[in-house]
C-alpha positions in Angstrom: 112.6 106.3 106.5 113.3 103.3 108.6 115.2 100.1 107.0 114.3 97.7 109.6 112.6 94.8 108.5 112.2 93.1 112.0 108.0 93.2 111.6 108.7 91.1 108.0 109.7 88.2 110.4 106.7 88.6 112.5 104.6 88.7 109.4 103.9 92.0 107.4 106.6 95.1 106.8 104.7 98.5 105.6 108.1 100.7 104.1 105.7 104.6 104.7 102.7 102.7 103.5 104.1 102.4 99.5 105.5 99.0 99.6 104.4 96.4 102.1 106.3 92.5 102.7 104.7 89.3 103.6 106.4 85.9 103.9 104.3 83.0 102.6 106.4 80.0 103.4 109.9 80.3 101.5 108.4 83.0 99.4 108.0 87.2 100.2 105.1 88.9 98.6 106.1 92.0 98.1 103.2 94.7 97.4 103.3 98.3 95.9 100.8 100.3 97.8 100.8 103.8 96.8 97.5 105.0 95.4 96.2 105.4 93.3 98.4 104.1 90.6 100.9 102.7 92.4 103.8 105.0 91.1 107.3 105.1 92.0 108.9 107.9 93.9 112.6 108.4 95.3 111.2 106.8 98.8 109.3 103.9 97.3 112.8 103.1 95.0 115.1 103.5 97.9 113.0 101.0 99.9 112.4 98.4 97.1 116.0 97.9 96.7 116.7 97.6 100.6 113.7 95.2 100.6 115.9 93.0 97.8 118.9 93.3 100.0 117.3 91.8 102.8 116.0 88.7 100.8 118.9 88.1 99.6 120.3 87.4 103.2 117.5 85.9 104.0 118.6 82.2 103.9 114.4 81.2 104.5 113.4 83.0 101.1 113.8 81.2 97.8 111.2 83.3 95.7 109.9 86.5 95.6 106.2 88.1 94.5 105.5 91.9 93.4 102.2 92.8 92.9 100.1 96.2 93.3 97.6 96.9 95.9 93.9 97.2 94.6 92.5 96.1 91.2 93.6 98.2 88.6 97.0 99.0 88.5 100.4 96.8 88.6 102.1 100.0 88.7 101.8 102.7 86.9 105.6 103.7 86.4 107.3 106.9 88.0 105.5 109.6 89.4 105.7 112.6 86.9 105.0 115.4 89.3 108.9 114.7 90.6 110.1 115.9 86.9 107.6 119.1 86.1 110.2 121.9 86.8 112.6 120.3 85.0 115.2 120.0 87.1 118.3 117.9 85.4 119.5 116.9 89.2 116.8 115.6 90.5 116.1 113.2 87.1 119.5 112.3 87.5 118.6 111.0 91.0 115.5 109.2 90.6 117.3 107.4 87.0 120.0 106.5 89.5 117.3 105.2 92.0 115.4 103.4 89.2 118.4 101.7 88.3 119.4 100.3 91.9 116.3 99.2 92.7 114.9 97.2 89.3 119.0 96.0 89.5 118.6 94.7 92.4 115.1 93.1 91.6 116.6 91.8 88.2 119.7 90.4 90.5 117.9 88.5 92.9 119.0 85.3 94.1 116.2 83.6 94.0 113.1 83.5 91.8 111.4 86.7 90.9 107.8 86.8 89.4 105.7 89.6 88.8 101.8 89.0 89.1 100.5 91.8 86.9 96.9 93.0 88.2 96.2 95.5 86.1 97.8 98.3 84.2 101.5 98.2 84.2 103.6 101.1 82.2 106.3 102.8 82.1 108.2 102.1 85.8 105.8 99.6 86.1 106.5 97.3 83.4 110.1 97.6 83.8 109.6 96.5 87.7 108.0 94.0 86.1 110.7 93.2 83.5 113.5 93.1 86.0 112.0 90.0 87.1 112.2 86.1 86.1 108.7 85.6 85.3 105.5 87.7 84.4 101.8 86.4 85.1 99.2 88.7 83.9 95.1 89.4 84.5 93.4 89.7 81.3 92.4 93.0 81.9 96.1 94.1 81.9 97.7 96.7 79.5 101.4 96.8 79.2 103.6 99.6 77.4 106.5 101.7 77.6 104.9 105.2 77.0 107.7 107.6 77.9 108.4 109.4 74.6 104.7 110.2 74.6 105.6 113.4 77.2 109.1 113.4 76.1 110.7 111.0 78.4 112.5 107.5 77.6 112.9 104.2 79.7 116.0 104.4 81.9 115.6 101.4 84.4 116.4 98.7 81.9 113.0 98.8 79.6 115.0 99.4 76.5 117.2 96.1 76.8 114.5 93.9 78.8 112.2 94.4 76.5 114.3 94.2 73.2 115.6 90.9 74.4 112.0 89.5 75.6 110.1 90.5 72.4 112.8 91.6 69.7 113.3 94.5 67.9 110.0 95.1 65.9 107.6 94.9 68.8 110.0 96.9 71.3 110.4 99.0 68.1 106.3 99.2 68.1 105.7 99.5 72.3 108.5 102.3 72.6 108.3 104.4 69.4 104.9 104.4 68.2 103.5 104.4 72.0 101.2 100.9 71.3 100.0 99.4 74.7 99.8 95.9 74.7 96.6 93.9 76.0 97.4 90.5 78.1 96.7 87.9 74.8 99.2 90.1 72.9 101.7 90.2 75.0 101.1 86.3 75.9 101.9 85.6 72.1 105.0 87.2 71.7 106.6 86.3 74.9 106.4 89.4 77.5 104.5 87.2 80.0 104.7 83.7 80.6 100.8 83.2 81.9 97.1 84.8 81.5 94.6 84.5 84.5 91.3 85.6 85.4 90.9 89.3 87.0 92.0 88.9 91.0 94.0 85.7 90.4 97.3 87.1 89.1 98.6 87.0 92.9 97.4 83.5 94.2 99.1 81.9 90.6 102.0 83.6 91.0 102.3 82.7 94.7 101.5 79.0 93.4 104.4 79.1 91.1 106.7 80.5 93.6 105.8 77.5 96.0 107.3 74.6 93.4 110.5 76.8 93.5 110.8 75.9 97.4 110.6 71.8 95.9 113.9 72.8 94.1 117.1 73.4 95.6 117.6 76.4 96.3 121.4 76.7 96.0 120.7 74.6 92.4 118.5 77.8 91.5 121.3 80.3 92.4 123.7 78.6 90.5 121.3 78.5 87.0 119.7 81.9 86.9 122.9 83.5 86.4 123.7 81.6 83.4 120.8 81.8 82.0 121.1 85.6 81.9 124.6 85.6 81.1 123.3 84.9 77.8 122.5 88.3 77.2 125.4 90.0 77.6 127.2 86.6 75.7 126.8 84.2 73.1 125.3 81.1 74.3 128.2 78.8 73.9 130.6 81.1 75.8 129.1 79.9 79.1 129.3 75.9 78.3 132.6 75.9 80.7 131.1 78.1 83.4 127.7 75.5 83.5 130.1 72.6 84.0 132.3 74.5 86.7 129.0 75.4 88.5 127.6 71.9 88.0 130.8 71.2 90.2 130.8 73.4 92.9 127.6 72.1 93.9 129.3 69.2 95.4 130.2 71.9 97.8 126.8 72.1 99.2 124.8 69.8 101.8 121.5 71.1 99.4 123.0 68.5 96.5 123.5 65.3 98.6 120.1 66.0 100.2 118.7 66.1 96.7 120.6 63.0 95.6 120.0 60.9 98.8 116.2 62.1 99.0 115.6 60.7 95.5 117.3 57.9 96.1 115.5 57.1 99.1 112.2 58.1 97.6 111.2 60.7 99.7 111.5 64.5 99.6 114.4 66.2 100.2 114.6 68.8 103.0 117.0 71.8 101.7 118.9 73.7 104.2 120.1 76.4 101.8 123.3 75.5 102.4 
């Protein structure tokens, strides 16, 4: 499996034809294409998370899209055949490789939104937890079905979704197997957006091109305190927000931002 990214710059990556890259302005769309549900597998895990690591070097890219290739599946979560003989060394693998990849998703520098085109479970919705922001089709269904053959989340989908919806609905979605529809899951606060079938992408692709209008060394600095609040009480980071606030006086991003304004035009961030 190659790493090299170099055809990303030109354009388009294809990781093995199961996850392919394209760079729409300051934003890479990143696209699960591995039919026909658009599982995950040890190759497709590996991949996503050197994907990430690229991004994150990649001084150009402020926001990232994931979406699945065709129209009915987001993702459809991990790819069961790789656990039917049982073997304990190989499920300790692939939880290891679903950690480091939906990690490394959830740890992104930049903005991540998921644009949900169809079915998303298991793997799937927790690729789609890891990220900042969820837009879903109305013809989605979303649910954590692993007890159902025996199985549990083990790439975050037990926390992420406890801390998005709360206990009872987590309680509901992973413990009596109910799948969520796209109004349901709208109303209590697993995704942030409904759209028409076939638009999930171009919205979500919208969205990510008003994070480019921010700065994006402004946007580093927020998301992780804005997380931080899960692991800790909300007033615990009141000292860290002011410290950040500070050290952006470090950055040529937050006099461009300042003088831009002040000048009434729009500022042009260097990322820097």
């Amino acid at each position: 499996m190659t790493t090299a990214l170099e055809p990303y710059q030109a354009g388009v990556f294809d990781l093995t034809h199961k996850l392919t890259v394209e760079k729409h302005g300051h934003t890479a769309l990143i696209t699960i294409n591995h039919p026909p549900a658009n599982t995950w597998d040890r190759e497709s895990l590996i991949g996503l998370r050197q994907i990430i690591e690229h991004l994150d070097q990649d001084d150009d890219v402020y926001a990232l899209v994931i979406t699945g290739q065709g129209e009915r599946f987001f993702s459809a979560g991990a790819d069961l055949n790789q656990f039917a003989d049982g073997d304990r060394l190989c499920a300790r693998e692939l939880a290891k490789r679903f950690g480091e990849a939906f990690e490394k998703l959830r740890d992104f520098r930049g903005v991540s939104i998921a644009a949900i085109n169809g079915y998303a479970l298991g793997g799937g919705l927790e690729c789609a937890l890891a990220c900042d922001l969820r837009i879903a089709e109305r013809q989605a269904q979303l649910g954590l079905p692993e007890a159902a053959v025996g199985l549990l989340p083990c790439a975050g989908g037990t926390q992420a979704l406890t801390w998005l919806v709360g206990e009872g609905w987590a309680k509901r979605m992973m413990l009596c197997g109910e799948r969520l529809n796209a109004e349901t899951a709208l109303r209590i606060g697993l995704i942030e957006q409904i759209v028409e079938p076939g638009e999930a992408c171009g919205h979500a692709l919208l969205l990510a091109s008003r994070v480019a209008q921010q700065s994006p060394v402004a946007v580093r600095k927020i998301k992780p305190l804005i997380d931080g609040v899960r692991a800790r009480g909300p007033n615990t980071f009141a000292a860290a927000e002011r410290e950040a606030f500070l050290e952006l006086f470090d950055y040529e991003d937050t006099r461009e931002g300042i003088a831009a304004f002040l000048a009434k035009r729009d500022p042009v961030w260097r990322n820097r």
